[in-house]
C-alpha atoms as one frame of an Amber mdcrd trajectory, in Angstrom:
protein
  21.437  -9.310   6.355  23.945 -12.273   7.150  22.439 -14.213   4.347  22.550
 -10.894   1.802  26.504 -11.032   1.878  27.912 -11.984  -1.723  24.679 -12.705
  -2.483  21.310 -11.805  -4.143  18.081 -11.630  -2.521  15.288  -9.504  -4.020
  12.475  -8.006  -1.807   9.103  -7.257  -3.421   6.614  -5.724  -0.729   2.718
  -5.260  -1.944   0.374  -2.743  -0.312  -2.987  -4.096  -1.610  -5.502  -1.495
  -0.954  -9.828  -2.356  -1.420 -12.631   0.079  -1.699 -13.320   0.568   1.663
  -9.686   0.842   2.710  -9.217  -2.711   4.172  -6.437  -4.807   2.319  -3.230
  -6.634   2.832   0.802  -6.484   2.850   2.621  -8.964   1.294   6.222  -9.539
   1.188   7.802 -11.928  -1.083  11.685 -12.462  -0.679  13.235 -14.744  -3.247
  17.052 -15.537  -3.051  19.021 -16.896  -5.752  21.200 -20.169  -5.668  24.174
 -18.538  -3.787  22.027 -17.475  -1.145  20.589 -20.939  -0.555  23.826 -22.707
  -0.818  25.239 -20.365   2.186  22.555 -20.804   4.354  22.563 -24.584   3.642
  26.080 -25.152   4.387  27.350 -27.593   6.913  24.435 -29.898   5.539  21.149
 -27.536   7.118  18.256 -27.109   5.391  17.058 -23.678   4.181  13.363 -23.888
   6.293  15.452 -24.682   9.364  18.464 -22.272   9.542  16.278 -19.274   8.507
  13.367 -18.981  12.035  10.639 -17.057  10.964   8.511 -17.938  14.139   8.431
 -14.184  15.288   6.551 -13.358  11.897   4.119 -15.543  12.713   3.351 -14.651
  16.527   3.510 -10.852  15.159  -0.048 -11.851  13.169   1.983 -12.960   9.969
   0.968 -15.533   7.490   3.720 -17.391   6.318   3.783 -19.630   3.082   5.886
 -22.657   2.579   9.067 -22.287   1.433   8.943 -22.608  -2.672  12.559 -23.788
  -4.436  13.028 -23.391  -8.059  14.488 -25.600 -10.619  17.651 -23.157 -10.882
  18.590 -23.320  -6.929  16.611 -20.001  -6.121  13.748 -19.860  -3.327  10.862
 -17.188  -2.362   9.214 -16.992   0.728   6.618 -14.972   0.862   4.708 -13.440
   3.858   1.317 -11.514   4.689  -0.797  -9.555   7.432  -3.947  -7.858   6.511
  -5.019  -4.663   7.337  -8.669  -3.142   8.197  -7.613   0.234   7.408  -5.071
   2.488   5.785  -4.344   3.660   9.350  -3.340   0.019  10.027  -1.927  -0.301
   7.278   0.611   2.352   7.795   1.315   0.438  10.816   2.128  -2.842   9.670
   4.648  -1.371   6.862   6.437   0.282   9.973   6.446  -2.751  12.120   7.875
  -4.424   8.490  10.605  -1.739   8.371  11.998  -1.100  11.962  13.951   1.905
  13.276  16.845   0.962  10.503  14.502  -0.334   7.146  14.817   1.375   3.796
  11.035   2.341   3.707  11.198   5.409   5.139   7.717   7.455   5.958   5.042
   4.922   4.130   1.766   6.378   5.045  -1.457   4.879   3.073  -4.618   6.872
   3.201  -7.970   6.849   1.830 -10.119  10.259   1.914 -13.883   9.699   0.321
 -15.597  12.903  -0.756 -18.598  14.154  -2.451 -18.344  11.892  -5.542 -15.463
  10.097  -5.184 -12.607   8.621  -3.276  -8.963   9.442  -3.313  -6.474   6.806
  -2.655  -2.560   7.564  -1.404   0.453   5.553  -0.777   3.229   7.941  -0.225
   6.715   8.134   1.219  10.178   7.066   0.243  12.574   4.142  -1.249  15.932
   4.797   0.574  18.729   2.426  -0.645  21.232   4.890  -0.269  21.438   4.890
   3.437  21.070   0.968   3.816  21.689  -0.285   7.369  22.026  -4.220   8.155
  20.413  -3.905  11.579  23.284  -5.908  13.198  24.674  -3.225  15.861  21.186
  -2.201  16.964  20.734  -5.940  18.012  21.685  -6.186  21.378  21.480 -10.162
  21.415  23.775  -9.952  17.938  25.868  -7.819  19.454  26.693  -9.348  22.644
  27.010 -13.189  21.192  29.688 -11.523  18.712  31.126  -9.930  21.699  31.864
 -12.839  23.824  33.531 -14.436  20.749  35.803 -11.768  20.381  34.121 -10.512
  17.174  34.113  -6.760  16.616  30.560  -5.966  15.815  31.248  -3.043  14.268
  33.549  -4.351  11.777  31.551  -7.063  10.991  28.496  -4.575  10.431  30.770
  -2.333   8.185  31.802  -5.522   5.888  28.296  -6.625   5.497  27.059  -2.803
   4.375  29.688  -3.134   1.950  27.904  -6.564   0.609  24.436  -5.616   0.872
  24.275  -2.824  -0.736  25.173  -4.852  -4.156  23.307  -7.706  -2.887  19.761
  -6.125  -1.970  16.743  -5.376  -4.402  13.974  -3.753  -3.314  10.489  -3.054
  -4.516   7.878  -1.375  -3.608   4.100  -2.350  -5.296   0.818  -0.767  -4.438
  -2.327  -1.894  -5.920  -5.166   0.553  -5.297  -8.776   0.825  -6.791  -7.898
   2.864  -9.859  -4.743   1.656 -10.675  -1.639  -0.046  -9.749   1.955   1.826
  -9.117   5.361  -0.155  -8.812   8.728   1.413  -7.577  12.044  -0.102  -8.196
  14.654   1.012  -5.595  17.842   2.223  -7.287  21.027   1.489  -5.665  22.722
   3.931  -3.981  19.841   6.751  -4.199  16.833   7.188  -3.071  13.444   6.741
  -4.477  10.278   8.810  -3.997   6.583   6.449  -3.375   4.375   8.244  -4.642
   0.740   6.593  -5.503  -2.174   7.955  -5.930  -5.724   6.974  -7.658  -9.270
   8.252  -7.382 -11.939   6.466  -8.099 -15.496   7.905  -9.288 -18.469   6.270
  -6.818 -20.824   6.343  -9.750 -23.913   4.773  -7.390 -23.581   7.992  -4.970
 -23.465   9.936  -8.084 -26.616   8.018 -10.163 -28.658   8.679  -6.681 -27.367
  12.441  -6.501 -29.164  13.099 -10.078 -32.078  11.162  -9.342 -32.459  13.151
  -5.738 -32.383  16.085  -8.207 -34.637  15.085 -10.873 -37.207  14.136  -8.339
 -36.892  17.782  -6.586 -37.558  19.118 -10.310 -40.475  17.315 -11.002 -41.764
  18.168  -7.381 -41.120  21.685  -7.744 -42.767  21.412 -11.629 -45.902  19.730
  -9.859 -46.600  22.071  -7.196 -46.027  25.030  -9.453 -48.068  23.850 -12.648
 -51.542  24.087 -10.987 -50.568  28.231 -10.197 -49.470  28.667 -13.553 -53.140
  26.987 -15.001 -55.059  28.754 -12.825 -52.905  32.615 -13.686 -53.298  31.872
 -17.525 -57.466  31.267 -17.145 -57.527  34.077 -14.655 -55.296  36.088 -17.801
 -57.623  34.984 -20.541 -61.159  35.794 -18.774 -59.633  39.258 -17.656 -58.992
  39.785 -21.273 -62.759  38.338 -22.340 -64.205  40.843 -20.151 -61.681  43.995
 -21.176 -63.068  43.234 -24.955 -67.150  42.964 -23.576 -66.827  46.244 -21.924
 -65.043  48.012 -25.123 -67.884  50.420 -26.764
């Protein structure tokens, strides 16, 4: 949040969703040339002023740094997921008690024929927080230097809110659904796909097919056997006729 101030840094996070409701969350944070130059001030280099070694004992992959030719550079960040349940999980660990992804549930529900897919919830720029007072370590450093915490917090709201981008992707089988967070409001998730599990349905119709022709086989021999029953009944109604 530090780094968003009179800056621009724009958050894309990517719930990938498979078939069987395993899949991955991927956040890719690129900041432009002003944010670089800030957090490379004093002669530091970006990969060392910025610690990401939390991410990575929280089950994070973490790719290399990548700088563009215009100053800008994305980092971008994964954990995969086993199932939507876990899923869910992961985008709350991403967001915190103060994030702007509020709610993010994914779910998968498979029925007869096919299988719905769901990421729902909500986009919430309007009530941005930086996260800095409900830092106790934060806090208390500012403290002893005879920083007020709160004002400092209040000055980098002020920033961040027209510093921050957000986006939200989801990429589910049937379809793919992005949401652009709108500054100052808030945005409804909502995305949802089903998907048609043509083998269970091929194997359905063949299951009934063969109960047909089963059905047709035992009943065919009955039907033979009432028809010459029928026609010698009627050969011996026309003998007996004076």
């Amino acid at each position: 949040m530090l780094l968003a101030a009179a800056c621009k840094v724009d958050t894309t996070v990517t719930v990938t969703v498979h078939d069987d409701g395993s899949g991955v969350v991927t956040v890719t944070a690129v900041l432009d040339a002003d944010a670089v130059k800030a957090t490379e001030s004093g002669g530091g280099k970006l990969e060392d002023r910025l610690r990401l070694g939390d991410l990575a004992q929280a089950g994070w992959t973490l790719q290399p740094w990548a700088r563009a030719a215009d100053g800008s550079a994305q980092i971008t960040f994964s954990k995969p997921f086993s199932s939507p349940e876990q899923a869910t999980a992961i985008v709350k660990e991403l967001n915190g008690t103060v994030g702007p992804l509020h709610d993010l549930t994914v779910s998968r529900d498979p029925g007869t024929f096919s299988t719905t897919y769901s990421t729902t919830g909500t986009l919430d720029l309007k009530h941005l927080q930086t996260g800095l007072t409900a830092d106790n370590d934060v806090v208390g450093s500012l403290v002893k230097q005879g920083v007020d915490a709160n004002a400092v917090d209040q000055s980098l709201l002020a920033d961040l809110r027209d510093s921050f981008d957000l986006t939200v992707k989801v990429e589910q089988p049937g379809g793919t659904t992005v949401v652009k967070g709108v500054p100052g409001k808030t945005t409804p998730v909502d995305a949802s796909t089903s998907v048609l599990d043509t083998t269970r349905v091929i194997l359905v119709t063949i299951a009934v097919v063969l109960v047909v022709a089963a059905v047709v086989v035992l009943l065919w021999p009955r039907r033979r056997r009432r028809r010459r029953a029928n026609r010698r009944g009627a050969r011996g109604a026309t003998t007996a006729r004076p």
